[in-house]
Each structure stands twice: as C-alpha cells, then as structure tokens.
BAZA-770612 format. One record per residue (C-alpha): residue number from 0; residue in one letter; x, y, z. Coordinates in Angstrom, 3 decimals, padded with zeros to 6 digits, always signed. Layout:
N
> i / aa / u / v / w
> NUM / A / X / Y / Z
...
//
This chain:
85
> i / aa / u / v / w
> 0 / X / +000.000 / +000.000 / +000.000
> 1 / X / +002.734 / +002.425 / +000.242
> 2 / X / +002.219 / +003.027 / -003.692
> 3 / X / -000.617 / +004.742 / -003.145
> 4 / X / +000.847 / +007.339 / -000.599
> 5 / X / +003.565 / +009.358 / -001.613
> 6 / X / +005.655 / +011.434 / +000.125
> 7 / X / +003.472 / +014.337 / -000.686
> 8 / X / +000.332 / +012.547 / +001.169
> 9 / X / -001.764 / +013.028 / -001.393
> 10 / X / -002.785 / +009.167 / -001.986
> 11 / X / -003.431 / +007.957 / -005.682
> 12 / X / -007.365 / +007.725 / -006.501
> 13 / X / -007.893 / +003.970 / -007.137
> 14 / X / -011.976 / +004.831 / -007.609
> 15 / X / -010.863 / +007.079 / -010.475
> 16 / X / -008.454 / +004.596 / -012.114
> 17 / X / -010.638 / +001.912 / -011.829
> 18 / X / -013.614 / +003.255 / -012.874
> 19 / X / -017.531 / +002.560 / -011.185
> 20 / X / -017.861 / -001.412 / -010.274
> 21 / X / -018.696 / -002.422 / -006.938
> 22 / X / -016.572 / -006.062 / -007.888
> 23 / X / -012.813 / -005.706 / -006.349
> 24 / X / -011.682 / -007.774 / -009.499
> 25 / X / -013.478 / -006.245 / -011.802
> 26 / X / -011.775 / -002.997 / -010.993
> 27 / X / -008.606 / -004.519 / -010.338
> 28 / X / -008.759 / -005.698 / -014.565
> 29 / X / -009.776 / -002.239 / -015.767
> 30 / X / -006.161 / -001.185 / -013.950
> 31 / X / -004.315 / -003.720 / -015.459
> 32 / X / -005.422 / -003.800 / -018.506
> 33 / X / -006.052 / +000.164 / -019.784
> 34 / X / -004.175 / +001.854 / -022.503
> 35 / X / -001.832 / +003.495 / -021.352
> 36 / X / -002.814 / +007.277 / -022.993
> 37 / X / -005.721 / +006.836 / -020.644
> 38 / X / -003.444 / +006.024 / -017.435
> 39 / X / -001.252 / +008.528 / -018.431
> 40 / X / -004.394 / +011.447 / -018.527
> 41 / X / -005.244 / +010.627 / -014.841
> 42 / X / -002.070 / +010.029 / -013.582
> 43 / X / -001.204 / +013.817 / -015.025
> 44 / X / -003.836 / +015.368 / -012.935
> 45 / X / -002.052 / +014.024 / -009.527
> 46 / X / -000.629 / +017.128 / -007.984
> 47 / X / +003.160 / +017.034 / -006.859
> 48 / X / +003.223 / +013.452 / -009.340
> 49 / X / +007.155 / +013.909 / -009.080
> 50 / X / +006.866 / +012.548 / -005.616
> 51 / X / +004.975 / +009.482 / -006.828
> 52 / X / +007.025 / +006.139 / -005.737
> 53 / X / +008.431 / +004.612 / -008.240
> 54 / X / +006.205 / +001.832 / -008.632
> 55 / X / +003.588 / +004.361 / -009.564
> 56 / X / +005.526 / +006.328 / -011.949
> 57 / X / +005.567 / +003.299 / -014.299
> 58 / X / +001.412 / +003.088 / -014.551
> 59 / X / +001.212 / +005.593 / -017.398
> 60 / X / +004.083 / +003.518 / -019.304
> 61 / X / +003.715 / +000.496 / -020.918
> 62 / X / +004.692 / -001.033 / -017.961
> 63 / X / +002.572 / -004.139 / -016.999
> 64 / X / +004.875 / -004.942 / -014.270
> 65 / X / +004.108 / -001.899 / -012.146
> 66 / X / +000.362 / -002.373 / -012.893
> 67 / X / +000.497 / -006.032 / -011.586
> 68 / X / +002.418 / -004.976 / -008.672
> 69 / X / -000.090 / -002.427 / -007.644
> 70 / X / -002.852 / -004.489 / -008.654
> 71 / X / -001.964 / -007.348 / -006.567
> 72 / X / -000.981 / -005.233 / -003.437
> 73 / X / -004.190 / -003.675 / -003.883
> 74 / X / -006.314 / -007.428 / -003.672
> 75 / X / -003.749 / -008.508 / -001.114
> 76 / X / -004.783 / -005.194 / +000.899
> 77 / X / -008.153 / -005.884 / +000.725
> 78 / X / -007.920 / -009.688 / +001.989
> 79 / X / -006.331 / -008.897 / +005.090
> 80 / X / -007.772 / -005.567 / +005.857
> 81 / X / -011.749 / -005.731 / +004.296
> 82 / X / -012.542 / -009.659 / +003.142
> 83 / X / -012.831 / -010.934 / +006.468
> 84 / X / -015.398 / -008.535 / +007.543
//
C-alpha cells in the first residue's frame, strides 16, 4: 500500500483509475489492462506526481509490471484488511 501514498500525502485515486464497479476484481482488470494514454491522462492530474514512488511512476508507461504490482498489493490489501469482515 505504500504506492498509493507518496511522500506528498496526497494518496493515488484507485476509484478514479478503476472506474464505477462495486466487484474488487473487476476494478482490479480495468487497472491492469487500460491503454496506457488513458493512465497517463489521470495520472497527469495528480498534484506534486514527481513525488509518486516509483512503482507508480511506471502506470502511465507500458509497464505491466508496475500495474500487476499495484494491482496485486491492492487485492492482497483488501484480503487482510476488508474480506474478512
């Protein structure tokens, strides 16, 4: 989870990336798998985005590692934190 909190505390919007499903997974796909001009537009309206970890930074490339990583940080986030309740 640290991706999604830069130094600058201003966290990345998941809801915005993802788009409007309630399904986890569903969302979770749309992040992976989005053309990269459109991850690059939101991504661009982050203030302070030279702050952004690393991690992040790759999102608006064509860099499917960096979207798996935050993708499955993301779902592993959720099954400790949210699943069980």
């Amino acid at each position: 989870m640290r991706f999604l909190t830069p130094a600058s505390r201003i966290p990345l919007d998941l809801a915005a990336l993802a788009g409007h499903t309630p399904d986890l997974d569903e969302a979770l796909d749309t992040v992976r798998t989005a053309p990269v001009h459109w991850m690059r537009e939101r991504l661009e309206t982050l203030p302070n985005r030279q702050v952004l970890p690393a991690p992040v930074r790759g999102l608006d490339a064509d860099d499917r590692q960096a979207r798996l990583a935050l993708t499955t940080a993301v779902h592993a986030c959720h099954q400790a934190a949210m699943a069980p309740y």
